[in-house]
N, C-alpha and C positions, 0 to 999 in steps of 0.2 A: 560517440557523440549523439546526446539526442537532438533528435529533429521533429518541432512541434508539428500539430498539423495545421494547414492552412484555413481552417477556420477561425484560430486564433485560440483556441480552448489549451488547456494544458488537463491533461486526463488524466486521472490517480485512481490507483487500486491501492488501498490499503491492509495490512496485512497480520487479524489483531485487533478485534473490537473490544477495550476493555478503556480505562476513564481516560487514557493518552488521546484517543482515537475520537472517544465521545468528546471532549475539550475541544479537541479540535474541529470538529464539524458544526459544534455548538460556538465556536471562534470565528468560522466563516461564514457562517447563516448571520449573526451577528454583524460584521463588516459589511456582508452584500446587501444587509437593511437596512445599514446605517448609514448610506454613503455620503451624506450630507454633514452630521454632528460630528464633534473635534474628536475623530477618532485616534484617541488616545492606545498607545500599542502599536500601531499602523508607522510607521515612521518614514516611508514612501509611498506615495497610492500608483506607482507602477514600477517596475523592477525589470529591465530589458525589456521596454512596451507590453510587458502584461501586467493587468493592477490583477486584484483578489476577486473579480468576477472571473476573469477568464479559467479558476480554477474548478474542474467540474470531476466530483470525486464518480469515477464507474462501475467500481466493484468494491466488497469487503470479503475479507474471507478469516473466519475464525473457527477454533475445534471444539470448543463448547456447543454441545447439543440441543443446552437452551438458549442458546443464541441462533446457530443456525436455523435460515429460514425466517426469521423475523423480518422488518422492514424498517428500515431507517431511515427517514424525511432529511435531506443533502439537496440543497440547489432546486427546489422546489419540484422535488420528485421523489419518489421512494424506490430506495436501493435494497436488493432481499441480500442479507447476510449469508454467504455460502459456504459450506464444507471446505475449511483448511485440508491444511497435512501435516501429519505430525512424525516425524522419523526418531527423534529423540523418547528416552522414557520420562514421564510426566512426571513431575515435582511430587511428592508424595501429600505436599497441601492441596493440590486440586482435586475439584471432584471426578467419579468416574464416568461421568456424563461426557465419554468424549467422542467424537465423531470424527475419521479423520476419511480422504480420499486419497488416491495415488497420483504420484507424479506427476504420471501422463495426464489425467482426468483435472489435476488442476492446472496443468501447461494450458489445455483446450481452454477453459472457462478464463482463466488471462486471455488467451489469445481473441479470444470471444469481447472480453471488454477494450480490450485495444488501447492499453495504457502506455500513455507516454514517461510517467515516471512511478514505480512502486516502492511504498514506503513500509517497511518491516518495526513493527511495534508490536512484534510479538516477544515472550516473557525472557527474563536472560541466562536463563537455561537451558536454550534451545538451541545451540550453537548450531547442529546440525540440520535442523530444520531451517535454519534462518541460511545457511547455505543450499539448501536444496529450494528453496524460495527467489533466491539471487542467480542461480541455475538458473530458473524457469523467466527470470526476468528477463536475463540476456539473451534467452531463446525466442524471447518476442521483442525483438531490439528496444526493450524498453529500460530505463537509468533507473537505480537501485539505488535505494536510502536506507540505510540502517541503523537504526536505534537501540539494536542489541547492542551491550559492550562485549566486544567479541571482535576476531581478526579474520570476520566471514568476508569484509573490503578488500583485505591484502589476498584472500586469495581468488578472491572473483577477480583481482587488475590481474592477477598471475592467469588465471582458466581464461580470461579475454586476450591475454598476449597471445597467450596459445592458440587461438582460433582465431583469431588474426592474420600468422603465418602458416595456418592451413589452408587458407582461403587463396 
């Protein structure tokens, strides 16, 4: 179960900067300046006491090498694009401009931004990268969203039962 923190923010790492990710940041910049006009789209402005301010994205992580490292302007701050990880082999349409890190080395940089929910928007190919992404989630008791069509959910409930009656 997540548990926000008591500042009230709700933190996201996202996982996959490519036009899903840009929409969406370019959706919430959007709302959080518009908070007055009939925001069309919006169809509650709070959701369990948090409206669409309280969303404050903290990290991105993508394997594109001319992405990483970049800055992306989110909540009136700029976020650097950091070094994914890739365990699956790469779609033969992308390029070979790819940058990937290990496990461990993106566990740390999650655990560093300290996300309450990560959201995986990375390509649907990736089956097993988008489980080794939802690994590192639950490793930072952080809630996983998944956008890949893929049955990486059914088995992260199954690897959380499991560590549940370990505990």
């Amino acid at each position: 179960m997540i548990t926000l923190n008591a500042m009230g923010e709700i933190r996201v790492s996202i996982i996959g900067f490519g036009n899903v990710t840009n929409t969406l940041i370019k959706g919430l910049e959007y709302y959080m300046t518009n908070k007055k006009s009939n925001n069309l789209g919006i169809w509650h402005d709070k959701v369990g006491g948090y409206s669409i301010n309280d969303i404050k994205i903290v990290s991105i992580f993508d394997v594109d090498a001319d992405k990483v490292g970049k800055l992306v302007t989110c909540n009136d701050s700029s976020i650097k694009i950091n070094a994914g990880m890739i365990i699956d082999q790469p779609p033969s349409y992308w390029n070979n401009n790819i940058v990937s890190v290990s496990k461990d080395e993106l566990l740390s940089m999650l655990k560093d931004s300290r996300p309450d929910i990560v959201v995986n928007l990375i390509s649907s190919s990736m089956d097993r990268s988008s489980y080794a992404y939802a690994e590192c989630s639950l490793a930072c008791n952080s809630s996983f969203i998944n956008y890949n069509p893929n049955n990486t959910c059914l088995q992260i409930q199954i690897l959380a039962r499991g560590l549940r009656t370990m505990v």
